[in-house]
C-alpha positions as a Markdown table, in Angstrom:
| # | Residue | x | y | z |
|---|---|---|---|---|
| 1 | Unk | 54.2 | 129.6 | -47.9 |
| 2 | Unk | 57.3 | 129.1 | -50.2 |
| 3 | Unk | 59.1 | 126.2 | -49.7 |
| 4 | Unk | 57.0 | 123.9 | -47.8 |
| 5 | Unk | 54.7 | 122.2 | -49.9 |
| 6 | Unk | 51.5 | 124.5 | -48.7 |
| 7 | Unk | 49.7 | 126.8 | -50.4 |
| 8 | Unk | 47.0 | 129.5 | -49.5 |
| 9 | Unk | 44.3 | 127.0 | -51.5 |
| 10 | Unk | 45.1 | 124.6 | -48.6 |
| 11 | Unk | 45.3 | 126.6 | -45.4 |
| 12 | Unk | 42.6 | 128.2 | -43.5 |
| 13 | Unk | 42.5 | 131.1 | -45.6 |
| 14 | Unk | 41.8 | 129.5 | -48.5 |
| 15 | Unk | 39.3 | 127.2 | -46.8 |
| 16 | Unk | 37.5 | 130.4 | -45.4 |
| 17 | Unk | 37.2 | 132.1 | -49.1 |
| 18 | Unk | 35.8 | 128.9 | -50.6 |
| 19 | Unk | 33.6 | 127.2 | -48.0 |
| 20 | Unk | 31.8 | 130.8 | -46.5 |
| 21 | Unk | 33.4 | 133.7 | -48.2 |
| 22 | Unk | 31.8 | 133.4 | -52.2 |
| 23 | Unk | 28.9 | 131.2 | -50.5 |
| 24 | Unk | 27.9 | 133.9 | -48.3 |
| 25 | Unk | 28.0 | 136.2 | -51.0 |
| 26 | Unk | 26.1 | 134.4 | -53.5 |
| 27 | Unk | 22.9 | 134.1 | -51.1 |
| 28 | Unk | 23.3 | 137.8 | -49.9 |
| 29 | Unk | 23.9 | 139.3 | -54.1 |
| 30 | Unk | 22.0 | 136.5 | -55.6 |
| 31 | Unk | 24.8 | 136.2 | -58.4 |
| 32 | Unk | 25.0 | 133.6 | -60.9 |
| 33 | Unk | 27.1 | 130.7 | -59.2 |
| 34 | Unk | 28.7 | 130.1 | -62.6 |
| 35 | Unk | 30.0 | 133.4 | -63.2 |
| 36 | Unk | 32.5 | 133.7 | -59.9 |
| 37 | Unk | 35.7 | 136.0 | -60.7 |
| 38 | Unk | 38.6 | 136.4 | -58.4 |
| 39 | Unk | 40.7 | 139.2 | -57.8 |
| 40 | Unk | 43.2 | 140.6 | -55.3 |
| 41 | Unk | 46.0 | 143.6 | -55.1 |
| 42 | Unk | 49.7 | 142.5 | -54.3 |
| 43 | Unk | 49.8 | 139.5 | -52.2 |
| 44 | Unk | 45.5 | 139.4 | -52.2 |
| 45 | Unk | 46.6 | 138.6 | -56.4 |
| 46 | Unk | 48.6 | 135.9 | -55.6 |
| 47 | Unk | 46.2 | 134.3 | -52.9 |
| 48 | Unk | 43.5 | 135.0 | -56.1 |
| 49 | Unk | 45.5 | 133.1 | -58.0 |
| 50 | Unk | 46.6 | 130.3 | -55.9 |
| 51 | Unk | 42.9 | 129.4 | -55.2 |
| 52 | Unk | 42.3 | 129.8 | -59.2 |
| 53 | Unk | 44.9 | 127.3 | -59.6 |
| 54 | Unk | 43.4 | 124.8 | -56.7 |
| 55 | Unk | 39.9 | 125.0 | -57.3 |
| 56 | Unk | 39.8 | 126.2 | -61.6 |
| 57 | Unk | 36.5 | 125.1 | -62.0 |
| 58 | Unk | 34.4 | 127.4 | -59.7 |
| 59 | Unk | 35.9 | 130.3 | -60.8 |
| 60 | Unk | 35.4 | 131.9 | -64.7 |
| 61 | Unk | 38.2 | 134.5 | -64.4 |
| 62 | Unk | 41.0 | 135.8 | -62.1 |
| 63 | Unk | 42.7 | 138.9 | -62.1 |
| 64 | Unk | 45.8 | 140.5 | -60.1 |
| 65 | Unk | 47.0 | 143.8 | -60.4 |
| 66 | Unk | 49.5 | 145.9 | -57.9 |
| 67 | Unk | 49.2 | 149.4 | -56.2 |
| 68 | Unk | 51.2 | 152.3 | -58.4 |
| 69 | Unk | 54.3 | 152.9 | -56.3 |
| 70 | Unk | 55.8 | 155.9 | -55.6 |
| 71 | Unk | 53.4 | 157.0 | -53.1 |
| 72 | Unk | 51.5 | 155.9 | -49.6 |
| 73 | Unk | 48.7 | 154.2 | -50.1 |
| 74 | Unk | 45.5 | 156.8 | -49.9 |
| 75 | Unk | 47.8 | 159.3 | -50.8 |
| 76 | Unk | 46.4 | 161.5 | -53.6 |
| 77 | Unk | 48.7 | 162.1 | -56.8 |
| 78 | Unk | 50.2 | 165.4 | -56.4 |
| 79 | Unk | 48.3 | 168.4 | -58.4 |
| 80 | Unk | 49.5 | 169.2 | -61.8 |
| 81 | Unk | 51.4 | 172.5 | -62.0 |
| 82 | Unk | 49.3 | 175.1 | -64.4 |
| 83 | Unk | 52.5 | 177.4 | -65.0 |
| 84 | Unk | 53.7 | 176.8 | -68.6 |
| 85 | Unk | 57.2 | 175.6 | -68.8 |
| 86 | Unk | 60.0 | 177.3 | -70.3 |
| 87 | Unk | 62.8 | 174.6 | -72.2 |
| 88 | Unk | 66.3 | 176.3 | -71.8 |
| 89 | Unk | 67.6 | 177.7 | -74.8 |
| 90 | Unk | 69.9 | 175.8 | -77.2 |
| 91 | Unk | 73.0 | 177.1 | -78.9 |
């Protein structure tokens, strides 16, 4: 939160990704406890990075990225038009 000295690293959030979140899914994946990435979309990429920040040395990359605007979310892009367009004529 902004302005008042906490951070997602320190609240329960945080706490819950660190202490059962990438434990849990190191025993059920069997990945390489040295090779832990973070990642997140919108606010989950700031969240990524907060942690990254608290806690650099468990993790060996982070990455954030946002939705494309312009649509709703699940939202397909609309179809491209097949019709060959026609540029106005110049004089």
């Amino acid at each position: 939160m902004t302005g008042t000295g906490t951070t997602v690293a320190a609240g329960a959030w945080g706490r819950y990704v660190l202490d059962e979140v990438i434990p849990q899914t190191q025993r059920r994946f069997h990945t390489d406890p040295r090779r832990v990435a973070l990642g997140g979309v919108s606010m989950g990429g700031f969240g990524a990075y907060d942690l990254m920040l608290h806690s650099a040395a468990r993790f060996c990359a982070v990455a954030a990225t946002r939705r494309r605007s312009g649509r709703p979310a699940g939202k397909p892009p609309p179809a491209r038009s097949t019709t060959p367009r026609t540029l106005p004529a110049t004089t």
